[in-house]
N, C-alpha and C positions, 0 to 999 in steps of 0.2 A: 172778126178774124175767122177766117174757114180755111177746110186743105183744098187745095187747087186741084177741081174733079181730072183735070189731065194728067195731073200726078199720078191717081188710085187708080183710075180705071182702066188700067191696062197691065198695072201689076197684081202679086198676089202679098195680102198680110201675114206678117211674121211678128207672133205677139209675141210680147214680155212684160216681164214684170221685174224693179228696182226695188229690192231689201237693200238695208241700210243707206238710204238712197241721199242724205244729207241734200246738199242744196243743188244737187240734182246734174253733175259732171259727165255722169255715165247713161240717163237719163237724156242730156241734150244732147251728148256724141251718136246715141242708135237713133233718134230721130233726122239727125242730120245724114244720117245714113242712106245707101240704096244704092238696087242695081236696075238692069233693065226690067226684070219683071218679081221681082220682090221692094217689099219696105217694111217698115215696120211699123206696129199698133200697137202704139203704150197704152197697158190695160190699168196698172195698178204701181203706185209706190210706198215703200213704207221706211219710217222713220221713228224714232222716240221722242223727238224733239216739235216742240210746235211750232217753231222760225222756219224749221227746216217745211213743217208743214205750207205754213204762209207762203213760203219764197215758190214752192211747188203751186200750190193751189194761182198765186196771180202769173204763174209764168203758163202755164200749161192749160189752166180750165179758164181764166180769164183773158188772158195775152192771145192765147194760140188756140181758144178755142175746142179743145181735147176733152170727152167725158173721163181723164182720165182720173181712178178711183185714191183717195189717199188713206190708209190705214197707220193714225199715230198710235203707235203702243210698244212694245219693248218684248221682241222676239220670245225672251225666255219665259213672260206671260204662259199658264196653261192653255189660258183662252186664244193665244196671236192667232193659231193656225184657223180654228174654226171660225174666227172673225175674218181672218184672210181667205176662207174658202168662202164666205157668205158674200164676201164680196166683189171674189170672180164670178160666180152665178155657174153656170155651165162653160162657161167660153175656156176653151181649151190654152194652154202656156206653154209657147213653143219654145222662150228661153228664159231664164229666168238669172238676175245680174244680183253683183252684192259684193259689200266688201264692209266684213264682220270690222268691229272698232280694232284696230290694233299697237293701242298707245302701250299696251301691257308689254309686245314683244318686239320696242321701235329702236331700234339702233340709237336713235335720237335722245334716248332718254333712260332714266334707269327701269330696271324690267321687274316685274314682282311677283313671287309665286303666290299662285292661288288667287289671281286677280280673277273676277268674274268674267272680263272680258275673253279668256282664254276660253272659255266653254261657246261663246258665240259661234262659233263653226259648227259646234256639234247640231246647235237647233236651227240655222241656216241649211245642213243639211236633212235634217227632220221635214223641212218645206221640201226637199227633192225629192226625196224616197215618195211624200205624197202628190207633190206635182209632174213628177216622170217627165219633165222637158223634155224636149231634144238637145240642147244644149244649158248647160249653165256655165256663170263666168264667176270664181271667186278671188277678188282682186285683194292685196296687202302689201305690205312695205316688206324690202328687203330683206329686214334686219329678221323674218321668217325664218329665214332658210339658214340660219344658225342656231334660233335657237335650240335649249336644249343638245346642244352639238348634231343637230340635222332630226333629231328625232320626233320633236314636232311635227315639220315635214310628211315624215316617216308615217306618220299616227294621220293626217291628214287623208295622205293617200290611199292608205289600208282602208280609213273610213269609207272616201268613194269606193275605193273597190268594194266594197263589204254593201254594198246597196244592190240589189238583186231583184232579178226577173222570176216573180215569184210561181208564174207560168210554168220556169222550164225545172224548178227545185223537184217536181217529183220523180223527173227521168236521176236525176241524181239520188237520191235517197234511193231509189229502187237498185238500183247499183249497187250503190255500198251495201246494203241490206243483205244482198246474194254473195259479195266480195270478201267484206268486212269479217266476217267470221271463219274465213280461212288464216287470218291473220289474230285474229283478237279473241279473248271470254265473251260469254255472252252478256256480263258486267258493262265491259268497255264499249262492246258495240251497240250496245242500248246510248251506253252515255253519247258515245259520238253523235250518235243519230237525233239524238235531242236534241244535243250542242246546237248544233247545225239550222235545227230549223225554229232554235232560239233566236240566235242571230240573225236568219232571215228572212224572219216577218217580224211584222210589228203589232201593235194592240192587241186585242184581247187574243186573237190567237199566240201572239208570243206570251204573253200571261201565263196562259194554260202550258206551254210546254217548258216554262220554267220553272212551275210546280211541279211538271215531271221529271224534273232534271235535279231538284232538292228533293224529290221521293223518292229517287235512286239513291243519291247521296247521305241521305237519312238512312235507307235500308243498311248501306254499305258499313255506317257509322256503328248499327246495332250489330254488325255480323262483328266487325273485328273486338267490339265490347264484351260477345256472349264470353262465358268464363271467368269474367275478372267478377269480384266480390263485388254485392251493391254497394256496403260499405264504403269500399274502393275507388269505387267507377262515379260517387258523389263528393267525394273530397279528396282527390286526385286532381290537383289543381292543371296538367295536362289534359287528362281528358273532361275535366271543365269549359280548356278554354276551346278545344272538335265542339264541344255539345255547344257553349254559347257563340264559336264563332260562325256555325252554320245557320245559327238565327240569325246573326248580326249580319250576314251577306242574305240572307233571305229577304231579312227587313229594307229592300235597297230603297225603298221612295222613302221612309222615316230618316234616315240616313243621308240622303241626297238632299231632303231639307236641312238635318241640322246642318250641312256642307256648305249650301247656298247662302243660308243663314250667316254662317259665318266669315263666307268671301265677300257674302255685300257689306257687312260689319266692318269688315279690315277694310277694303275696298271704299266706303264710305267715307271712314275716319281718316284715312290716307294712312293707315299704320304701315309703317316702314322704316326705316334706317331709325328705330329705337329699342327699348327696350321691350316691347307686345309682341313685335313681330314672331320672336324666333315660338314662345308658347303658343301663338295662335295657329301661325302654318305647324305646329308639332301637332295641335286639336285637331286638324282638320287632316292631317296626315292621319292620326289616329281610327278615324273614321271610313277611308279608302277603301275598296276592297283589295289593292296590292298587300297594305300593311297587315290588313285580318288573315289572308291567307297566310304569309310568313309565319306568323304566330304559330297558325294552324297546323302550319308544314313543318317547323321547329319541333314542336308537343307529338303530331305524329311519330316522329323520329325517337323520341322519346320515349313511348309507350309501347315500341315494337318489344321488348323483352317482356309486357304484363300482357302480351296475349298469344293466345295458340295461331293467328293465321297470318304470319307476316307478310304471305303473298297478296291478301284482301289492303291490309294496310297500305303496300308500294302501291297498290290500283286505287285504292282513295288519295295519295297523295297526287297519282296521275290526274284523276277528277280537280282534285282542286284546283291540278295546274290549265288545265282545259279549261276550267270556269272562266279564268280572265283573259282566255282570249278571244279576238275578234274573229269575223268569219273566216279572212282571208288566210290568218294563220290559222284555222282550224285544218283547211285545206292544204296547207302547207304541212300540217304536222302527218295529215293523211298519205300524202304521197310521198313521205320516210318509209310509209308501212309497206307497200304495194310493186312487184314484182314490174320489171319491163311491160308487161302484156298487158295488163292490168292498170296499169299507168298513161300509157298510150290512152289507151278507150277513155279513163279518168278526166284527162287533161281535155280532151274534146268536150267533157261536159260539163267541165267550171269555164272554160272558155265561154260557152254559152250561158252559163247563170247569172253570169256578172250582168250587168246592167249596162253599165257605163264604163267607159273606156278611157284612162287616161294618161299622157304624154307627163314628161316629169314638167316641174312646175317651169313657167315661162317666165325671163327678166326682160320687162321694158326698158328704154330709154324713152321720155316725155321728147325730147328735140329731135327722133327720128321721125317723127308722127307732125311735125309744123309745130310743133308748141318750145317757144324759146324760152326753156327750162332744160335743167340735167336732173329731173328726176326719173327717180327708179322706180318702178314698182312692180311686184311681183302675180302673175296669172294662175292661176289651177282650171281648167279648162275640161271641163267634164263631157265628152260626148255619148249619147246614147248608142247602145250598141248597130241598131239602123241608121247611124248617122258616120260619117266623113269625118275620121281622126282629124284632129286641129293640133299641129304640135310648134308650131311658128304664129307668129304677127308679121307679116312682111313689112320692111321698114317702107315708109312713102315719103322721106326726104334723104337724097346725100348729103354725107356730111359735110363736104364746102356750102351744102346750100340752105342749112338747119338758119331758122329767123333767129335772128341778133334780137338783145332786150331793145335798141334803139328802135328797130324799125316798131316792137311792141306799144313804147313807148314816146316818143318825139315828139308826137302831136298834143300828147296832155301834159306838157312843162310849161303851162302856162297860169299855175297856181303857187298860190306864198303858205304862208303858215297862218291857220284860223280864216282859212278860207273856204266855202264853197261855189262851185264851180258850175254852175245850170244849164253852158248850152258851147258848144266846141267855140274857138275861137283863133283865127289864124294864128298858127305859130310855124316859121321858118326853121328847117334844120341845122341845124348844127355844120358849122360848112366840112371840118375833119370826118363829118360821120356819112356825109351825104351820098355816098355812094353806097352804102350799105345798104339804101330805100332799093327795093324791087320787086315787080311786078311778080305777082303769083296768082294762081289758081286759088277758091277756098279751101283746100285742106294743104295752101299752103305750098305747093309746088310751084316753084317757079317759070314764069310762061310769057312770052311776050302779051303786049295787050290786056293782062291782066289787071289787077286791081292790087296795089299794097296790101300789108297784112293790117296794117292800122284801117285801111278803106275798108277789109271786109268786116274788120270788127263793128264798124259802124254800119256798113250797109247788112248783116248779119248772114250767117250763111243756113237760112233755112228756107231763102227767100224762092226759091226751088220746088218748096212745098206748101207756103203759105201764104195766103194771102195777106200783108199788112196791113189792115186798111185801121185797127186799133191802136189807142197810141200804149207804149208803156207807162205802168205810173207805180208810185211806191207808196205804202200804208207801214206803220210804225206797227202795229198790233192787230191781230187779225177781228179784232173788235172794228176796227174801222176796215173792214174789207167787206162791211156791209151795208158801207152808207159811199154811194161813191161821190158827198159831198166831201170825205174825206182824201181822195185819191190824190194826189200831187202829182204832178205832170211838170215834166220837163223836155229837155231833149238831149241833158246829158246826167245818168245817175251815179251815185256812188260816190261822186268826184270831192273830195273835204277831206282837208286837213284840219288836227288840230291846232292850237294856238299851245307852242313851247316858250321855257321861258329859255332867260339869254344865256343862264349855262347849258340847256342842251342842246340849242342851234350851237353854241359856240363847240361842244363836246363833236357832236357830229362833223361840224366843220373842221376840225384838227382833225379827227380821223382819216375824213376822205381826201385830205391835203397829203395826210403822211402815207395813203396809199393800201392802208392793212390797222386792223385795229391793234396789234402787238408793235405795230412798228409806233403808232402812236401814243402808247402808256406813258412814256416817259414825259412828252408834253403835257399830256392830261394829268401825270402827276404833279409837277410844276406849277398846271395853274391851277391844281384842285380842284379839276373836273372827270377823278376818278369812277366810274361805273361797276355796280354787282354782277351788270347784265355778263352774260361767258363768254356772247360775240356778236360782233355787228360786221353787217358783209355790204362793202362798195359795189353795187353795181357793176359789171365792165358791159357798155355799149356795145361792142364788137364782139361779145359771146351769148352765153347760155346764161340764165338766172341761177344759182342754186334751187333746193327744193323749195318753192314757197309755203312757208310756215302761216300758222296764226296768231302772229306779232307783227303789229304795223311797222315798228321798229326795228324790228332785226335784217331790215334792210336800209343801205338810204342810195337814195337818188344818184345817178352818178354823176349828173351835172349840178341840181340845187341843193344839194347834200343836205337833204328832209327825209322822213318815212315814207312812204306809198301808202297812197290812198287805198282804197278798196277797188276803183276799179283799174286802177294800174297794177293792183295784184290780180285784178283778175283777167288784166290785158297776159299776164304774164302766164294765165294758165290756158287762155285760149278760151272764153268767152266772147260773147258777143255783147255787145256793148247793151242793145237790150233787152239783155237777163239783166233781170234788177236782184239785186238784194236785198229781202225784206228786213224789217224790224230794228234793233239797237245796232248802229254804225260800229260800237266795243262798247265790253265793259271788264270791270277790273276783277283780279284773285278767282275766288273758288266760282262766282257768277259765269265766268266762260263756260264751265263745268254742264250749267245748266240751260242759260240761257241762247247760247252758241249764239253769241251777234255776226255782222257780216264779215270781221276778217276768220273769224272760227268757219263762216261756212265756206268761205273762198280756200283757207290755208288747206283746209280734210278733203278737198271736193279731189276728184279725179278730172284729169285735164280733157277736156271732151274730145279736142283732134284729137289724141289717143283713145279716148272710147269711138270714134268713128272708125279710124283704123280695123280696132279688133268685131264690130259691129257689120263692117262690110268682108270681113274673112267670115265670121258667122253666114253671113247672106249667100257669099258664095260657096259654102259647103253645105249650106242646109238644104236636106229635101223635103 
C-alpha cells in the first residue's frame, strides 16, 4: 500500500495529530480530506486503550502504509507530553484534533461530580499552549453545553482564551506598569502584575512568579497581624485558618495529588447514587482552592476589629479574590479599573496577547455531512491568531437528500443469528424501499452516475489517495500482529451475529411488530418476556439512525428484527468497509471499561464524513 505520488506532489502538507483518537473517526475523516493544493500528514495518535492502539496500527501503518506514530498512555500521565514531544521529533503540528472522554457530562447517562474525566480538557489543552497549532478541534457531546447550567462552557472558553502569545506579554506589562498606579497602591499593582504573568507562562517560569505572588501575600498577611498579641495571633482560630490556609493554596501540587487520588478512587469504584459519594465529593471539595479561600475570606472578615489596618485587610481579601482567577478574567477585572483613554490603548493589547481565537462552541448534525445518523456533536474550534476565524461547518448534504439507514444498510440483510458472514453476497432490495437507493458522490452528495452509499462503502473512499494493492485483514491481539501467519483475510469483516435464545428473538420480534418498545410491554408482559434494558430502538429504513451507541442491542434491525452487527454499525457511522475492527467482537460488564472491544470502538468513534467535512473547512482556511 503507498499514497499515489500524483496525489502529494502537487500539493502542500497539513500535519496533525489525533489525541483521544479511539478507533480512529476523526483520523479517517482528515485523511479522506483535500483540496487542490493542500492534504493532510497524519503524524501521530494517541489513545489509552491498546485495541484502540491495534485498530490504528493495522489500519494506517499496515493497511495504508502511513509512518504514522502511535502513543498509548493516558494524557493526564506526568510523562504523556514529553513522550508525545519525543515522538514528533522536530516536525512542526499544524492542527492538532481530540475529543476528551465525555461519559462524565453525556446527556445519555447520569453525570457525577469530580469524575476524572472532567479534567481531560484542561491537559488536552496543556498539549496546545505547548504545540501552538494553527488550529485545533475539540469535539464532545451535546449534553456539554448544559452542564453545570452553561458554565462548564463558560470555563472551557476562558481557558482557550487564557493561552497566550508569550511574545507580545511584555508590551502589556509595560503598560499597566506606567497605568496601574494611577489607579491602585503600590500593594495591588505588584499583585496584578504578578497575577498576570502567573497565568501566562508555564513551567518553571510560572513557578517563580507564583512564589512572588505568595511573597506578597505573606508580606501582606504579616502587616495586617503586626499589633495583635503573639499570644493572640497563635490561638486565634481565625487567624489560624490566613496563616494555614496560605500554605494549603501554596501547597497546590500536594493537594492536586490528594484530589486526583481521590476522583480516580470514586471514579474507579463507581461511587455514586450511595452512601460514599456525598463524604467523598465533600473531601475533595475540601481540598479546592474555591473552598480554602472562603474560609479565608470568612476569618478575614472577622479579624478586621483585632487589627489597626483595615484598609491592608480589604486588599488581602482583594488578593485572595485575584488568586482564583484565570487570565482572562484578570483582564476583565482590569478594565473596571481604567478610564475611557486608557482602556482604548488596553483593549488593543489583550487583543493581541491572546493566542487564539474563538467562535462560541459549534453544534453538528452527523446526517448533514452524508452520515445516516441524527447525532449531535459539539465543536470548540480554536484558531490561532494568524489564522482565519472558523465559526461554521457548512453542511454538505440537504436535507431531502441526507442517506436513509436502508440505503446504509440493504445489502448486509443477508445474515441470521450465530452467524458469520466472510464475503458480500447478492441480496435484492426491498421492493417498498427501492427507490430510496441513489447514486452519490463519496462524501455522499447525490450525483448522477455516481456510486451508492453502500458501493462506496465497499469500494472505500480513500481510493483518491491510495493505492490498494494490500488486502485488509484482522488479528484478535496485537500479539499476533506480529506473525502474519496469524492475519485472517477475508473480503467482508466484522460481519457476526450472536446466536440468541428463543426468548430474545421472540422479545425483539414483538417489539418491532408493535412498532415502539412502550407500545410493546404489554405483550411482553403477557408472555413473560419482560426486559431491564430502558430501550430498544426499531430502525426506520426511510430515515436517520438515532446516535449509535456501544450496545449491539439497543438497536434491532428494521426488517430481521436482530442487533446490528458491527459492521452495520459502523455502515451507520460512515466507515468504509475496509476499516476493520481489531480485537474482541464484545464483551460483557465492567470489561467494556477496559477492554473497549469493537462495538465500544464503533459506538465512541466520530463519524468520519463529519470529520471530513470539518477537515476540508480547516484546509480551506488554513494558511
Amino acid at each position: 500500500m503507498a499514497e499515489k505520488r500524483e496525489f502529494t506532489q502537487n500539493r502542500q502538507k497539513v500535519t496533525f495529530i489525533d489525541l483521544f483518537a479511539g478507533a480512529g473517526g476523526i483520523s479517517e475523516g482528515f485523511l479522506q480530506a483535500y483540496t487542490e493544493d493542500k492534504y493532510y500528514d497524519f503524524l501521530l495518535a494517541s489513545d489509552i486503550n491498546t485495541n484502540c492502539q491495534l485498530t490504528h496500527e493495522v489500519r494506517y501503518n499496515h493497511q495504508l502504509g502511513l509512518p504514522t506514530e502511535f502513543l498509548c498512555q493516558d494524557i493526564m500521565e506526568e510523562s504523556f507530553l514529553s513522550n508525545l514531544l519525543d515522538k514528533i521529533g522536530e516536525k512542526r503540528v499544524d492542527v492538532v484534533t481530540g475529543g476528551p472522554s465525555c461519559q462524565s457530562f453525556s446527556l445519555a447517562g447520569s453525570r457525577s461530580k469530580f469524575d476524572k474525566r472532567d479534567n481531560l480538557f484542561y491537559h488536552y489543552l496543556k498539549v496546545i499552549k505547548v504545540l501552538r497549532p494553527k488550529y485545533f478541534v475539540m469535539e464532545n457531546v451535546k449534553g456539554i453545553l448544559t452542564k453545570d447550567k452553561g458554565k462548564f462552557v463558560d470555563r472551557i472558553l476562558s481557558e482557550i482564551s487564557s493561552i497566550i502569545d508569550e511574545a507580545a506579554m511584555p508590551y502589556l506589562q509595560a503598560f499597566l506598569k506606567t497605568k496601574l498606579p494611577n489607579y491602585l497602591s503600590p500593594f495591588m499593582v505588584k499583585l496584578w502584575l504578578t497575577k498576570l504573568d502567573v497565568e501566562a507562562y508555564d513551567g518553571l517560569a510560572s513557578d517563580s512568579y507564583e512564589r512572588g505572588y505568595f511573597d506578597l501575600l505573606n508580606r501582606q498577611f504579616k502587616v495586617i497581624t503586626q499589633g495583635i498579641s503573639y499570644k493572640e495571633s497563635k490561638s486565634n482560630q481565625d487567624i489560624n485558618t490566613i496563616r494555614h490556609g496560605l500554605l494549603l493554596l501554596q501547597e497546590s501540587s500536594q493537594r492536586e495529588v490528594i484530589i486526583q487520588s481521590l476522583v480516580n478512587l470514586k471514579t474507579h469504584c463507581n461511587v455514586n447514587n450511595d452512601h460514599f459519594v456525598e463524604q467523598l465529593n465533600d473531601s475533595i471539595d475540601q481540598m479546592c482552592e474555591e473552598r480554602i479561600i472562603r474560609r479565608m475570606l470568612s476569618s478575614l472578615e472577622t479579624i478586621k476589629p483585632l487589627t489597626r489596618y483595615p484598609q491592608d485587610v480589604e486588599e488581602m481579601e482583594q488578593a485572595l479574590k485575584v488568586f482564583a482567577l484565570r487570565f482572562d478574567d484578570c483582564l476583565d477585572e482590569i478594565k473596571k479599573l481604567l478610564n475611557r483613554t486608557d482602556l482604548v490603548a488596553f483593549q488593543g493589547l489583550v487583543d493581541n496577547v491572546h493566542l487564539y481565537r474563538i467562535h462560541q462552541p459549534i453544534v453538528l448534525t452527523a446526517a448533514d455531512y452524508g452520515v445516516p445518523q441524527n447525532r449531535e456533536r459539539v465543536l470548540f474550534i480554536g484558531c490561532r491568531k494568524d489564522q482565519k476565524l472558523i465559526t461554521s461547518i457548512p453542511t454538505t448534504i440537504k436535507e431531502d437528500d441526507r442517506v436513509t439507514v436502508f440505503e446504509a444498510l440493504w445489502d448486509l440483510d443477508m445474515i441470521g443469528y450465530g452467524e458469520t458472514v466472510e464475503t458480500y453476497r447478492a441480496t435484492s432490495p426491498i421492493k417498498q424501499y427501492q427507490s430510496l437507493l441513489r447514486a452519490r458522490t463519496e462524501d455522499s452528495v447525490p450525483i448522477k452516475g455516481g456510486q451508492m452509499y453502500s458501493s462506496w462503502s465497499k469500494y472505500g473512499r480513500l481510493r483518491h489517495r491510495f493505492e490498494f494493492d494490500s488486502e485488509p485483514f484482522y488479528v484478535k491481539t496485537r500479539g499476533e500482529l506480529s506473525s502474519r501467519l496469524k492475519y485472517q483475510h477475508m473480503e467482508l469483516f466484522n460481519h457476526q451475529t450472536s446466536q440468541q435464545n428463543a426468548n430474545v428473538r421472540r422479545r425483539l420480534q414483538v417489539i418491532a411488530e408493535a412498532g415502539d418498545y412502550d407500545s410493546a410491554k404489554p405483550q411482553l408482559k403477557k408472555e413473560g418476556l419482560e426486559s431491564n434494558k430502558r430501550n430498544y430502538t426499531i430502525l426506520n429504513p426511510q430515515g436517520q439512525s438515532p446516535t449509535v451507541c456501544t450496545m449491539p442491542d439497543d438497536f434491532i434491525h428494521y426488517a430481521a428484527h436482530r442487533p446490528l452487527t458491527v459492521r452495520e454499525m459502523a455502515r451507520l457511522q460512515s466507515f468504509d468497509d475496509s476499516f476493520v475492527f481489531q480485537g474482541k467482537r464484545q464483551t460483557g460488564g465492567n470489561k467494556r471499561k477496559v477492554e473497549i472491544p469493537q462495538y465500544t470502538l464503533v459506538g465512541n468513534a466520530v463519524p468520519p464524513l463529519m470529520a471530513r467535512a470539518i477537515a476540508n473547512e480547516i484546509l480551506n482556511k488554513i494558511d
